[in-house]
Z-matrix of the N, CA and C atoms (Angstrom, degrees):
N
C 1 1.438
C 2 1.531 1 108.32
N 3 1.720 2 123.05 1 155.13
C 4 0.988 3 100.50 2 -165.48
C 5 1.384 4 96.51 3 -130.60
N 6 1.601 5 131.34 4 161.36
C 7 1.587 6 122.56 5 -144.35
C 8 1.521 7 94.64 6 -95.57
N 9 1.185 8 119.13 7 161.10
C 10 1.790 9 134.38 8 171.10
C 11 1.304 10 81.13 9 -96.29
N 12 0.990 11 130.19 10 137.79
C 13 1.573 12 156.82 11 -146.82
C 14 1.684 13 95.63 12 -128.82
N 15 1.030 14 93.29 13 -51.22
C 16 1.905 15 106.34 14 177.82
C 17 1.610 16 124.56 15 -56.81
N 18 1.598 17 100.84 16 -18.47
C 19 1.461 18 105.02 17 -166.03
C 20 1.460 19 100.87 18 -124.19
N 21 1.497 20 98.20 19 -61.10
C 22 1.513 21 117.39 20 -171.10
C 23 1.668 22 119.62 21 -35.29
N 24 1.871 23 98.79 22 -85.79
C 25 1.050 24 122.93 23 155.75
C 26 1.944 25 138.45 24 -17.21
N 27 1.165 26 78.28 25 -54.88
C 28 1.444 27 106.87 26 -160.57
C 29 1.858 28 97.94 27 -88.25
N 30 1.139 29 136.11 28 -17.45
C 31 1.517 30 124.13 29 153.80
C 32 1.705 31 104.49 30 -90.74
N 33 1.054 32 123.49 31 30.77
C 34 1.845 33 97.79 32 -175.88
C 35 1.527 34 95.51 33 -100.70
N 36 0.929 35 110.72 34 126.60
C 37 1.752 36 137.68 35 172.55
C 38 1.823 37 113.87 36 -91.15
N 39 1.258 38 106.73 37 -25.72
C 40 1.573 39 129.73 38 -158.76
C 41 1.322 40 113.53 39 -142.08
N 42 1.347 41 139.69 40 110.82
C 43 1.451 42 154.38 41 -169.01
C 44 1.541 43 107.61 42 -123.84
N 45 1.216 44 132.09 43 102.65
C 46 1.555 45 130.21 44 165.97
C 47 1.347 46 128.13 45 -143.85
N 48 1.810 47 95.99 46 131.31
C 49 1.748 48 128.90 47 -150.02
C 50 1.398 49 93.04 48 -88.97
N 51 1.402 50 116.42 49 133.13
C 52 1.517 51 130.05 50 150.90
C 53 1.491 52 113.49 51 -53.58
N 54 0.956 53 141.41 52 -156.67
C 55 1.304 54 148.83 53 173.66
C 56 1.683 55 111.68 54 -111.74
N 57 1.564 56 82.76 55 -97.64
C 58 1.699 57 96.94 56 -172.67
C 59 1.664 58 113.10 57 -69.16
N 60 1.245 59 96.68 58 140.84
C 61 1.491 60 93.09 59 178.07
C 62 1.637 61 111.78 60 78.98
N 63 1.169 62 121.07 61 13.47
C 64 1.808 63 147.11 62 -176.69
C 65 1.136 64 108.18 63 -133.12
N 66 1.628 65 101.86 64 -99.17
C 67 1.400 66 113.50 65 173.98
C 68 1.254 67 137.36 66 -60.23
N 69 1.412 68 92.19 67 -22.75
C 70 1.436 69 107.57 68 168.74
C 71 1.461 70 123.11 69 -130.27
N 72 1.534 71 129.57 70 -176.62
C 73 1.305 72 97.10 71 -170.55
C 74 1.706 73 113.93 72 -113.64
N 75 1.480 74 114.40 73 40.53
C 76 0.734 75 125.48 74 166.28
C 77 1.918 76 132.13 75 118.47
N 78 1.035 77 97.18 76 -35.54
C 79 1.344 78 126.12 77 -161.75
C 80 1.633 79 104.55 78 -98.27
N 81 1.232 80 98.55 79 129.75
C 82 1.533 81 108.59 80 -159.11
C 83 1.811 82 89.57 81 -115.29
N 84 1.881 83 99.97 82 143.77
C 85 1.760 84 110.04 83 -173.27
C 86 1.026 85 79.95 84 -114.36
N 87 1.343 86 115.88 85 139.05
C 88 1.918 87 115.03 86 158.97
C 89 1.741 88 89.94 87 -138.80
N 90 1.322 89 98.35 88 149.94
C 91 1.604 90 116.18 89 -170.21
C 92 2.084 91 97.40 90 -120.35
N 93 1.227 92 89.41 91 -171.07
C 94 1.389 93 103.92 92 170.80
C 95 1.496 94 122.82 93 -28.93
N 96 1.608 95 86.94 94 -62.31
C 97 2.175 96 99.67 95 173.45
C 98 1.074 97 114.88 96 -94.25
N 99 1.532 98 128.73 97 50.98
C 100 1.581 99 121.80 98 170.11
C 101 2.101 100 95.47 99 92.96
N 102 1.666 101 94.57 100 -167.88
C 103 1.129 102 107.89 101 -175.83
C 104 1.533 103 118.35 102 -68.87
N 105 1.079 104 147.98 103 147.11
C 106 1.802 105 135.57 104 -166.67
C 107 1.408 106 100.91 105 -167.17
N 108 1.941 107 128.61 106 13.59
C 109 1.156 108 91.50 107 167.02
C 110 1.840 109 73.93 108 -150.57
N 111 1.096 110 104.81 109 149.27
C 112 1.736 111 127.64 110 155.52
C 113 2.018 112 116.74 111 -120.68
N 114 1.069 113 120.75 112 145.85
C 115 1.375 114 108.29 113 176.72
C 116 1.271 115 114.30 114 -121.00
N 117 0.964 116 146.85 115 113.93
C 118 1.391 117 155.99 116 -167.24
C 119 1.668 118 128.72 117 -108.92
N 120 1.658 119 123.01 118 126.72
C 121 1.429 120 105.07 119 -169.10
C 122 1.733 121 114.84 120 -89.94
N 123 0.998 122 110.47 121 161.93
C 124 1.513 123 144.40 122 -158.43
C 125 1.603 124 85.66 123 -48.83
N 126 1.307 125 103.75 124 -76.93
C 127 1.375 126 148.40 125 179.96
C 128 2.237 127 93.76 126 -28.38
N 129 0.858 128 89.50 127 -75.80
C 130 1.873 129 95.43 128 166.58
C 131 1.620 130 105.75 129 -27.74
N 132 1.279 131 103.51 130 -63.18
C 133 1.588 132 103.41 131 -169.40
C 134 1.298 133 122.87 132 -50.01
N 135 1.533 134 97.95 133 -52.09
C 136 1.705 135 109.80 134 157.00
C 137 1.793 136 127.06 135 -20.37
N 138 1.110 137 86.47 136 -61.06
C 139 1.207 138 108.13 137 -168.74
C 140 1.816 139 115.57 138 -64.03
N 141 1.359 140 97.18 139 -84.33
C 142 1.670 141 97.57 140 147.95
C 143 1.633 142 141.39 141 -2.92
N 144 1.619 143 93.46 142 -49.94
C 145 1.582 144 110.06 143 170.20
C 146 1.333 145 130.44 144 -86.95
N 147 1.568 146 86.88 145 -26.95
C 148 1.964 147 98.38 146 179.07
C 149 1.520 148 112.59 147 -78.88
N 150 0.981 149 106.54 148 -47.49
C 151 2.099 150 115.63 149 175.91
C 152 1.247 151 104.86 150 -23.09
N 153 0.966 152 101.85 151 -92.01
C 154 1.514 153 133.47 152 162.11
C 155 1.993 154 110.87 153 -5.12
N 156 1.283 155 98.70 154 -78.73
C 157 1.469 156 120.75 155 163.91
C 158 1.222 157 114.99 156 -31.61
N 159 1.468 158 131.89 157 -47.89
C 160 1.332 159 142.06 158 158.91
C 161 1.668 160 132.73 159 -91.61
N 162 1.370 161 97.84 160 22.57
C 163 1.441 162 98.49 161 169.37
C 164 1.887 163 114.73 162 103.95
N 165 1.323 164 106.55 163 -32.68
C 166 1.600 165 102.46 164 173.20
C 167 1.605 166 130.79 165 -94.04
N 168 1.017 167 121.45 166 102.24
C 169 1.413 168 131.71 167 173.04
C 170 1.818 169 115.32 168 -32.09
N 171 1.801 170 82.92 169 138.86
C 172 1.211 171 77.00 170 -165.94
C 173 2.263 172 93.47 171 -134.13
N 174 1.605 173 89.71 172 124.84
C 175 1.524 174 81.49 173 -177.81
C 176 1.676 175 109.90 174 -121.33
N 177 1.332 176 124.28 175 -179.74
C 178 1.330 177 120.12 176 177.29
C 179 1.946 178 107.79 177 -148.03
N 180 1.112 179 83.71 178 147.51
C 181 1.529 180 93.23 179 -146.95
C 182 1.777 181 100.38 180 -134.54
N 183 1.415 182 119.73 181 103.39
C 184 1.140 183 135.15 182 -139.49
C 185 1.677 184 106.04 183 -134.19
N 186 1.217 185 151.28 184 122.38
C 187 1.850 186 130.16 185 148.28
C 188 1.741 187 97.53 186 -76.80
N 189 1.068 188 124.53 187 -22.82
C 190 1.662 189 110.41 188 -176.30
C 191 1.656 190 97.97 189 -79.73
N 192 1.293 191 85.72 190 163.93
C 193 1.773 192 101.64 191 174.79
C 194 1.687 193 111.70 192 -139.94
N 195 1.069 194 129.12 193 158.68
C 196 1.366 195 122.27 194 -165.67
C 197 1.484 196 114.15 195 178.99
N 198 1.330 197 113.79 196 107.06
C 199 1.694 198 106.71 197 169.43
C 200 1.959 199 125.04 198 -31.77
N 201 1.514 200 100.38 199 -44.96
C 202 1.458 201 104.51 200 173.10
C 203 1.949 202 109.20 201 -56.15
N 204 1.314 203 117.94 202 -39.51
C 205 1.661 204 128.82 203 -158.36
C 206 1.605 205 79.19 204 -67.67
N 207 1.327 206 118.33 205 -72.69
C 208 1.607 207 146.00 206 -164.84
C 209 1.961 208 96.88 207 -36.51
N 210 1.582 209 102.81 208 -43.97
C 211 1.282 210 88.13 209 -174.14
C 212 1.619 211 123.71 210 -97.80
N 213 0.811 212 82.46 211 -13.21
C 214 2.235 213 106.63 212 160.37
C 215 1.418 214 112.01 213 -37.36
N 216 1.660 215 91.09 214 -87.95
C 217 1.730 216 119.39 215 170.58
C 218 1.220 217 106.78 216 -31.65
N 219 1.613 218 122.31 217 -75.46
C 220 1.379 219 124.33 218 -170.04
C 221 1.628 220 107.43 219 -51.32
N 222 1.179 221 136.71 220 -40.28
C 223 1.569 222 125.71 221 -173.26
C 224 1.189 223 98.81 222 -70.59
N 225 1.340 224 116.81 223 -37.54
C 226 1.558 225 118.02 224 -163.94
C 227 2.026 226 98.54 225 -72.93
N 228 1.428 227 117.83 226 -24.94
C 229 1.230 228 104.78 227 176.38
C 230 1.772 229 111.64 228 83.07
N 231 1.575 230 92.06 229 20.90
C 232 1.602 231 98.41 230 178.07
C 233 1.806 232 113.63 231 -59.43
N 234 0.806 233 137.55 232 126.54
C 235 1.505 234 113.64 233 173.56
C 236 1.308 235 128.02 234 -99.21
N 237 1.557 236 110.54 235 -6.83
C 238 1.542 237 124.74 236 -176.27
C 239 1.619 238 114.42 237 -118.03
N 240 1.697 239 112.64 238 70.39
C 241 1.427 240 115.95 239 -157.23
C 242 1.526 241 101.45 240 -128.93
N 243 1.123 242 95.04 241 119.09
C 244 1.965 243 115.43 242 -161.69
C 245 1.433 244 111.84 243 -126.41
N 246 1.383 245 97.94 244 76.36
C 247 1.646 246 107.50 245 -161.13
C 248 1.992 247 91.43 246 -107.74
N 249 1.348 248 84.34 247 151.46
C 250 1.963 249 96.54 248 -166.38
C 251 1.231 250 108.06 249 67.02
N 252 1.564 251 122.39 250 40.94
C 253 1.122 252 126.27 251 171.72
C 254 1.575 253 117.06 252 -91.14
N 255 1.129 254 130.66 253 129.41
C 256 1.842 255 112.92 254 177.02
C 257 1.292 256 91.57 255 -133.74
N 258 0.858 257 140.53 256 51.62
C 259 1.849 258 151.45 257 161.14
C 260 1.361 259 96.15 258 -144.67
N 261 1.381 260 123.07 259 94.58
C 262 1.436 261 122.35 260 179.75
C 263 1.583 262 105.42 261 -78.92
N 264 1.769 263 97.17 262 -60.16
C 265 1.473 264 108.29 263 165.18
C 266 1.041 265 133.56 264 -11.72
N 267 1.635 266 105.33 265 -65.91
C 268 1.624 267 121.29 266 -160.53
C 269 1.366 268 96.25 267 -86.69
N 270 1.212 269 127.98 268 -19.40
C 271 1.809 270 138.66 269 -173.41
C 272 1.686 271 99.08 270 -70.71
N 273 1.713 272 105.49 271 -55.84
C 274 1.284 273 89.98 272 -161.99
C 275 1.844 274 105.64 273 -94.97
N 276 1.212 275 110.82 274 -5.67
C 277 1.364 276 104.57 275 162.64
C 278 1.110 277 138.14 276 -71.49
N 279 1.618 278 120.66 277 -21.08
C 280 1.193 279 146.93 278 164.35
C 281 1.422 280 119.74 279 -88.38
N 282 1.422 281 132.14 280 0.63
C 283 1.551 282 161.41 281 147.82
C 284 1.822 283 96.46 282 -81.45
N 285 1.066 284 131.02 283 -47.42
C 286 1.651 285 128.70 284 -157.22
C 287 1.802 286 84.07 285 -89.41
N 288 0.865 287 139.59 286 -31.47
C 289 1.685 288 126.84 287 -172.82
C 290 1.811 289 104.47 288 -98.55
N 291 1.170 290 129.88 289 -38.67
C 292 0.915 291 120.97 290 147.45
C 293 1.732 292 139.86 291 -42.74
N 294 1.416 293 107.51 292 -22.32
C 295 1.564 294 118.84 293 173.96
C 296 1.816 295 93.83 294 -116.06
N 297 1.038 296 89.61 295 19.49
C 298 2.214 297 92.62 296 179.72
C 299 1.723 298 101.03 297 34.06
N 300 1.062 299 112.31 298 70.66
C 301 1.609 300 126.37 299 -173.53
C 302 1.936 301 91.34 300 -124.19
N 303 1.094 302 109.84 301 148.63
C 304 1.668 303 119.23 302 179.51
C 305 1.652 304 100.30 303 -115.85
N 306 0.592 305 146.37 304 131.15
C 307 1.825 306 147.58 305 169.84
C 308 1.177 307 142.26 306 -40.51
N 309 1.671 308 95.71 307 7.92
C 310 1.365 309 128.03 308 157.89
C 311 1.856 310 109.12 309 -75.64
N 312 1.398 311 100.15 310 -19.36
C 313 1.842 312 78.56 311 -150.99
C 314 1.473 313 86.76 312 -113.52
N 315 1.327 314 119.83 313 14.05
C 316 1.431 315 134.56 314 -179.09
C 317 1.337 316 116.25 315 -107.08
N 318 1.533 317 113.22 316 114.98
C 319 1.914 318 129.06 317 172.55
C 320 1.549 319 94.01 318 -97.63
N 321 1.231 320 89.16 319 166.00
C 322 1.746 321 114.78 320 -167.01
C 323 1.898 322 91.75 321 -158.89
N 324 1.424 323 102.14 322 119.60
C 325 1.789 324 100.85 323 166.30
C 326 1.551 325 82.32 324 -128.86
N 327 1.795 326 101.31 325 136.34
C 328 1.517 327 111.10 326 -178.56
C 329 1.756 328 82.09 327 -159.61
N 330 1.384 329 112.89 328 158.75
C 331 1.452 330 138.60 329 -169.88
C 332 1.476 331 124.33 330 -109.84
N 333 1.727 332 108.45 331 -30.21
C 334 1.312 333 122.79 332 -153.42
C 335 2.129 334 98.88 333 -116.31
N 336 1.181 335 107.63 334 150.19
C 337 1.665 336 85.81 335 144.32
C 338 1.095 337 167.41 336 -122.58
N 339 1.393 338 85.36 337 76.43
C 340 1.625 339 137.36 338 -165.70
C 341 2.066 340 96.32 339 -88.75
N 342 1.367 341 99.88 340 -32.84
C 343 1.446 342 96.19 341 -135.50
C 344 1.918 343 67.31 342 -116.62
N 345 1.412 344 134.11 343 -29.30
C 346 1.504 345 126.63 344 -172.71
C 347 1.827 346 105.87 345 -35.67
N 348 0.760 347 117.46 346 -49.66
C 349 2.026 348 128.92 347 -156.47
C 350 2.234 349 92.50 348 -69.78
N 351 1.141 350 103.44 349 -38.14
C 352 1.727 351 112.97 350 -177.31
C 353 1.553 352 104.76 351 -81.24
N 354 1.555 353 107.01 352 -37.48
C 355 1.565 354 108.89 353 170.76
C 356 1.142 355 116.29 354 -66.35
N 357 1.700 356 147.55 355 -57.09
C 358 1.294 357 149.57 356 172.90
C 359 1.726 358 102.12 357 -50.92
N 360 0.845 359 118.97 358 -32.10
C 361 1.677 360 100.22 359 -168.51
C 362 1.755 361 122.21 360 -85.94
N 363 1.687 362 94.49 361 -21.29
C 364 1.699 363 119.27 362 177.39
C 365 1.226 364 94.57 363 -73.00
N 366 1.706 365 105.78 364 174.57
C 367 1.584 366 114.15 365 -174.35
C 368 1.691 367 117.79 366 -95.00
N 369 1.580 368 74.46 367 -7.37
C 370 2.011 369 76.25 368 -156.57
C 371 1.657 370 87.40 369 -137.01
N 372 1.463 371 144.67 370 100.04
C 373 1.446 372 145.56 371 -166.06
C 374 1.854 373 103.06 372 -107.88
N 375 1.264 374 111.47 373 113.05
C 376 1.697 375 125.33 374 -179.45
C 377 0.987 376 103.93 375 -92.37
N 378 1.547 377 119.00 376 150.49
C 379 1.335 378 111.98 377 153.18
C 380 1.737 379 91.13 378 -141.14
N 381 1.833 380 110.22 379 171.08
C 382 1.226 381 107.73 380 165.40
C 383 1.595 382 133.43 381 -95.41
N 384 1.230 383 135.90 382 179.89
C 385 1.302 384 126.90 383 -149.32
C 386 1.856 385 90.56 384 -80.13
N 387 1.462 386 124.56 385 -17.63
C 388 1.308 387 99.67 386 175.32
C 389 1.855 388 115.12 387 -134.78
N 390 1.587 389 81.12 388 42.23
C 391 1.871 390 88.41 389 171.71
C 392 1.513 391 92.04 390 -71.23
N 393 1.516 392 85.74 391 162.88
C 394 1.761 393 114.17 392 149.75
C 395 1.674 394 113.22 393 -9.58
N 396 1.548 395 105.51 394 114.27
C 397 1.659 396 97.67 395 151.45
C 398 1.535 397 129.01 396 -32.79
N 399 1.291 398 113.42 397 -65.62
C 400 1.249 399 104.40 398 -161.82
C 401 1.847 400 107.22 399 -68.53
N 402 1.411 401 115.99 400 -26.54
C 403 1.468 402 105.44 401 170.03
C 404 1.276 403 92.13 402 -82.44
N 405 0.921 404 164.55 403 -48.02
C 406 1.716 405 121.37 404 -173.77
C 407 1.411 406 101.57 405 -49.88
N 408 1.057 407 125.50 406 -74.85
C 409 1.534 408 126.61 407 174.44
C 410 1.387 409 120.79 408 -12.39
N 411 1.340 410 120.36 409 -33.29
C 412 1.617 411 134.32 410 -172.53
C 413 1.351 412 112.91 411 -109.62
N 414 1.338 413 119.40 412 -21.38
C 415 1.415 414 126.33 413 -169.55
C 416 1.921 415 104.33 414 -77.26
N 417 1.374 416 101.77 415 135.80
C 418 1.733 417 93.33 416 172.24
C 419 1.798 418 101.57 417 -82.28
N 420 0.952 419 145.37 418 7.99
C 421 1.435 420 137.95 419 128.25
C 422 1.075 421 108.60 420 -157.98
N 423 1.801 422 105.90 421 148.75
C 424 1.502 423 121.17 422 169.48
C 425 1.469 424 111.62 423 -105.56
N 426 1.405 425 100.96 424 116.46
C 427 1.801 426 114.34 425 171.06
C 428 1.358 427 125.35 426 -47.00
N 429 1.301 428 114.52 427 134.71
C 430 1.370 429 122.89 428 165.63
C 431 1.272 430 139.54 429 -26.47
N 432 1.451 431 106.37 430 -36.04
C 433 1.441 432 136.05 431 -154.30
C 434 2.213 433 90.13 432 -114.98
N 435 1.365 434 92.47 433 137.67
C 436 1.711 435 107.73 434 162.99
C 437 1.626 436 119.03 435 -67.23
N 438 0.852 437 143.07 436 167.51
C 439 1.124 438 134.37 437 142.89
C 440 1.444 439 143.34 438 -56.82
N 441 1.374 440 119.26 439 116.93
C 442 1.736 441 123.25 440 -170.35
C 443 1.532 442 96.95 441 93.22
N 444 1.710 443 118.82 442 28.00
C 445 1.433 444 109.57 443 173.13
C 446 1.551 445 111.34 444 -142.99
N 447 1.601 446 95.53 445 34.42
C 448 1.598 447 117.13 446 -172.29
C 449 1.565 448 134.45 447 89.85
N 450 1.731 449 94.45 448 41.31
C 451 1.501 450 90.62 449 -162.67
C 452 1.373 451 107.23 450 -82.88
N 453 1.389 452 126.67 451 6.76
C 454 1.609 453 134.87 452 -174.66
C 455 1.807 454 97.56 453 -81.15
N 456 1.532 455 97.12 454 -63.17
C 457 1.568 456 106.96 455 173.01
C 458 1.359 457 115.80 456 -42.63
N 459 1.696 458 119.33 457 -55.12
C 460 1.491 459 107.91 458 167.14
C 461 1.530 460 134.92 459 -37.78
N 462 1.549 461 108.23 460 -34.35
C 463 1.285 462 118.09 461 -173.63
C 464 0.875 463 125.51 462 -102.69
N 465 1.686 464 127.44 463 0.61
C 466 1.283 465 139.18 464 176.61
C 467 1.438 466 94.60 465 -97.84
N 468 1.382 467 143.13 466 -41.58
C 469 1.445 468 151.43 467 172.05
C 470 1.546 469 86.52 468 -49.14
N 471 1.309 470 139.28 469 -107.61
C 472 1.146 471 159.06 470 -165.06
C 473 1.572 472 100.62 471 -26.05
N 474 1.415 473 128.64 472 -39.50
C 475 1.404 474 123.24 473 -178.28
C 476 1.935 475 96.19 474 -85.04
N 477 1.065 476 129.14 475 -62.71
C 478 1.184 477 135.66 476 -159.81
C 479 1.684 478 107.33 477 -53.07
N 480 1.594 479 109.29 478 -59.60
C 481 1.511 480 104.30 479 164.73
C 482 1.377 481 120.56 480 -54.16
N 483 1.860 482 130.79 481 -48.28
C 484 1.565 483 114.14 482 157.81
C 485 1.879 484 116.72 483 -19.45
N 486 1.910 485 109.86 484 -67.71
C 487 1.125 486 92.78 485 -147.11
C 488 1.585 487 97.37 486 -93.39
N 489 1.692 488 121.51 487 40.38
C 490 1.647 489 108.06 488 171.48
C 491 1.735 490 106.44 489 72.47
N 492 1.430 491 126.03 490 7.94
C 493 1.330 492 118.76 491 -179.39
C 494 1.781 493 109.94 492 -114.46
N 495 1.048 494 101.06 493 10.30
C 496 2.177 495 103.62 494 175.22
C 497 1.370 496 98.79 495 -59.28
N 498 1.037 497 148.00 496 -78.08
C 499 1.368 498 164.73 497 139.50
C 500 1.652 499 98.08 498 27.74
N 501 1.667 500 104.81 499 -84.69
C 502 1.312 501 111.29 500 -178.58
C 503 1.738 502 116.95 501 -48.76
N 504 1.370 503 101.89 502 -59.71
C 505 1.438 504 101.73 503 -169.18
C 506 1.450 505 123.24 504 -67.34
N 507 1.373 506 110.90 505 -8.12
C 508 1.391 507 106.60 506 -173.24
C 509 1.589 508 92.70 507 -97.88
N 510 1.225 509 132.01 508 -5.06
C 511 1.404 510 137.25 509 -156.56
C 512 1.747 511 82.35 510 -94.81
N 513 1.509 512 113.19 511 -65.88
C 514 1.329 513 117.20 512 -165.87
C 515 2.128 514 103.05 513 -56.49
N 516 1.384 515 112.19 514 -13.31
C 517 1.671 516 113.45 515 -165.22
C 518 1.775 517 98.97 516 -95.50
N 519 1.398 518 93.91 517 -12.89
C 520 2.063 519 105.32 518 170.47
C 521 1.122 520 98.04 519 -65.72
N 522 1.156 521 113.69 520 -34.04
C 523 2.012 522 104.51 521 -156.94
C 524 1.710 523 113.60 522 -69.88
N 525 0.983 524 121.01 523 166.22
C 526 1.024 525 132.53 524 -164.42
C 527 1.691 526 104.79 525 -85.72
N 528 0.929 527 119.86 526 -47.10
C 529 1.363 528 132.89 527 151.61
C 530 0.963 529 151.67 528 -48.60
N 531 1.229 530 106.40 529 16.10
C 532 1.645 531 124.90 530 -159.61
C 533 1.668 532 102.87 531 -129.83
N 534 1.166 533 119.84 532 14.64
C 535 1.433 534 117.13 533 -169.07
C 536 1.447 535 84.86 534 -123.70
N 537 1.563 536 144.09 535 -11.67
C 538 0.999 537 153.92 536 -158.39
C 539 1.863 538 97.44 537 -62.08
N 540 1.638 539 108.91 538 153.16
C 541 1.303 540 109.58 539 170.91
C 542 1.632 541 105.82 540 -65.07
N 543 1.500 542 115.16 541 155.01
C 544 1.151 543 125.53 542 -165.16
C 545 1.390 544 113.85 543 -129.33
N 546 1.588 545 131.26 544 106.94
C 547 1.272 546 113.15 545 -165.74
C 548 1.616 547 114.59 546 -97.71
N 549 1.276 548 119.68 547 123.01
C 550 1.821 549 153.36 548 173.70
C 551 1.689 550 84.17 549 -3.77
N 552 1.496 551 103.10 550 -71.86
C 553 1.208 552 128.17 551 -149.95
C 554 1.376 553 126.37 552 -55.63
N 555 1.933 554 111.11 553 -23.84
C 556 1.063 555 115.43 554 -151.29
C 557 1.797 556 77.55 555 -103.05
């Protein structure tokens, strides 16, 4: 299905990335002590930091947990990071009334269908170019891009040009200052 750009897009206040199979491209390393490495693109980080920068929230919404995820987020200065979560739903519905957001102004990009039940209820439902059949099938668009090959960047492009702000945010991501550590909290 393909998004109304006019409607969809253009109320999202709130954008939030699954992990695996999103942010990354799926494939989990586990060593001796459990899992210890995730790989993540450049391009993601970007993205993550700029939202934000211009006014739209940006959360991530995970059932895995991981010192590597933990230390991602934190550089990136995510502030809404809900990792060992398995109530995506109730996570991000209870995130959307807390930012007094209605489920119109709320995107969800998820791969698995894990993440389908959080996609139908948001306004704007992503998936990546090689999630799950049936979420492509369910998603009001599937991205160009696979997962762990910039599908955050895809969707921050695609929201930012909707609301007339590409311009700004990539102007404010020139600056020199913008690569700066970013604290969760603030």
């Amino acid at each position: 299905m393909s998004l109304d750009k006019g409607t969809m897009l253009n109320a999202i206040r709130l954008v939030a990335f699954d992990v695996d199979g999103v942010l990354t491209d799926g494939r989990l390393y586990y060593g001796a002590d459990g899992e210890s490495q995730k790989v993540f693109h450049v391009r993601d980080g970007v993205a993550l930091k700029v939202l934000p920068d211009v006014g739209i929230e940006v959360a991530v919404v995970s059932a895995k947990d991981s010192p590597a995820l933990r230390a991602r987020l934190n550089d990136l200065g995510v502030k809404h990071a809900f990792l060992g979560c398995h109530d995506k739903l109730q996570r991000m519905q209870t995130l959307a009334g807390e930012l007094a957001l209605a489920p119109h102004q709320v995107a969800f990009v998820g791969d698995d269908l894990v993440d389908l039940e959080v996609m139908r209820w948001c306004g704007c439902g992503l998936a990546p170019a090689d999630a799950y059949s049936l979420v492509q099938e369910r998603a009001d668009q599937v991205l160009p891009v696979k997962g762990g090959q910039g599908v955050a960047r895809c969707v921050a492009d695609l929201i930012l040009k909707a609301q007339g702000l590409y311009e700004q945010a990539y102007t404010l991501a020139a600056d020199a200052h913008f690569e700066r550590q970013r604290d969760p909290s603030s």
